[in-house]
N, C-alpha and C positions, 0 to 999 in steps of 0.2 A: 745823624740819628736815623734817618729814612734812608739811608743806604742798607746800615746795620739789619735795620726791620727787614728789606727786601731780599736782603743775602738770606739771612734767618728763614723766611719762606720758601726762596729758593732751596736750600738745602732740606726743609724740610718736603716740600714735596717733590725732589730727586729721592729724597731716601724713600716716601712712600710708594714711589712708583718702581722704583728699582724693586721695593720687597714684596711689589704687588701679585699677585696669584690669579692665574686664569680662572672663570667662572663659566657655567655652563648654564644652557639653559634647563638641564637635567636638575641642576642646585639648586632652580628658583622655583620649579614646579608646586601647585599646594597655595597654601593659602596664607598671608602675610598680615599684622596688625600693626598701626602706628597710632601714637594720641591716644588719648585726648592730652594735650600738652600745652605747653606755653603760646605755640600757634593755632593751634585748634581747640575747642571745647570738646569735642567729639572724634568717638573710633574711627578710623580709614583704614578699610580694607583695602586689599590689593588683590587679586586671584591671577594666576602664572598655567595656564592649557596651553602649551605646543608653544606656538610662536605669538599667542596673545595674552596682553596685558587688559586684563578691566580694574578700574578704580574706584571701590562704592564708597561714597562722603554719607555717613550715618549719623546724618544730622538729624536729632530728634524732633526738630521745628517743623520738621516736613514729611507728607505723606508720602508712602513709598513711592506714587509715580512723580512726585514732585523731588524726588533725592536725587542729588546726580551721580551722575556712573560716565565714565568716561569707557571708552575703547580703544587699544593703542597695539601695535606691532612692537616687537623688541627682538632684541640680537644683539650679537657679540662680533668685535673685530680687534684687529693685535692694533689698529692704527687708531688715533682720535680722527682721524678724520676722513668721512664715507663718499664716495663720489654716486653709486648707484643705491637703488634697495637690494640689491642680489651681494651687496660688501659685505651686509647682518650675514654672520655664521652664529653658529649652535655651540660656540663658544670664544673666547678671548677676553685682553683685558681691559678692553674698555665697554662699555653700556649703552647703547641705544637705544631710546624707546621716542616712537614717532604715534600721533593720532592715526588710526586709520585712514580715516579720510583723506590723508596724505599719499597712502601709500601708490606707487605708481607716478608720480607727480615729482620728476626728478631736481625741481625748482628747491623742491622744501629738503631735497636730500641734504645739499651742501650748507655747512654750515650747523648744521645737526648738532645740539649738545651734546657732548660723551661726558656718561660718569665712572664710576669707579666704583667698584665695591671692594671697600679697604677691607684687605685680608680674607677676602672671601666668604662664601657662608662655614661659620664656623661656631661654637658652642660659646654661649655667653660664660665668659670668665669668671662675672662677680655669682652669678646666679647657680650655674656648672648644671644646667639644668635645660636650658633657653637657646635653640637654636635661632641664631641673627642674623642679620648684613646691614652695613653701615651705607649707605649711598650717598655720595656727594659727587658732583660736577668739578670738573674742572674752570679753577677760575673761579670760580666761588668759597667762602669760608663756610658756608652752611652746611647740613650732614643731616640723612635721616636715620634711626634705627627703625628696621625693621625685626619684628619678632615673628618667627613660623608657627602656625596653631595649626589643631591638629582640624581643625571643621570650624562651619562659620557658624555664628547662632543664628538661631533657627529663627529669629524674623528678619536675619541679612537672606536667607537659602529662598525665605517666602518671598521677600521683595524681590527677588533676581529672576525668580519664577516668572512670577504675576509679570512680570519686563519681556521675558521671552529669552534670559540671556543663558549657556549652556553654563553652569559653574561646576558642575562635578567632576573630578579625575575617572578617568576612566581603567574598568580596573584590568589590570595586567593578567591574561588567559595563560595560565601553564600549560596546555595540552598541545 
């Protein structure tokens, strides 16, 4: 029976990765919501500028300078597996996202989760309305959806502020 199961997983995640789709950092750009869900009580944002990831925990228990907010670098490579920071490209199929505070520090390179964003960012099916991406690691059974909104409400923009952290897209000059 646990052979069966192991086969079963093997084939399914050869088939996921063979129909996998390169993602760009261009896809994730903007602003992402997940939760409140079975693991969390509360929204998590995500915000995608250039080459950084921030992650606001809008946890209502806690005063804006007391909510955490994480800061992370991210990028894309065809391999799961990074040996530098200069591997992260501005696209590919696997996921990287390191803390800052890492970057440079090529101790915490290797070894580096890669995830996967199955099937890419693409339009929610049940919804036909809801641009998503699904995130899970390899190795792992877990999986997030993430949902794209179009701005963040406006006491996550005020907290972000009050913090110092840049969260606006900046807007694209036609001239």
């Amino acid at each position: 029976m646990k052979r069966i199961l192991i086969t079963i997983s093997l084939i399914f995640l050869i088939t996921n990765l063979s129909a996998q789709e390169k993602t760009s950092r261009k896809d994730l750009q903007g602003y992402w919501v997940t939760g409140p869900d079975e693991e969390v009580d509360y929204p998590v944002y995500t915000i995608y500028i250039g080459n950084k990831e921030y992650v606001f925990y809008d946890d209502q228990n806690y005063k804006c300078k007391d909510k955490l907010i994480t800061e992370s670098l991210y990028g894309f490579n065809d391999s799961c597996e990074i040996y530098t920071w200069e591997d992260l490209k501005d696209s590919g199929y696997y996921y990287f996202s390191e803390a800052s505070r890492y970057y440079g520090k090529e101790d915490h390179v290797k070894g580096s989760p890669c995830g996967i964003i199955m099937g890419g960012v693409h339009l929610d099916q049940m919804t036909k309305k809801d641009t998503i991406m699904i995130l899970t690691y390899l190795g792992g059974q877990a999986y997030t959806i993430y949902k794209k909104i179009p701005r963040l409400p406006e006491h996550v923009e005020k907290c972000l502020e009050e913090r110092g952290i840049e969260y606006k897209m900046k807007k694209k000059n036609n001239h």
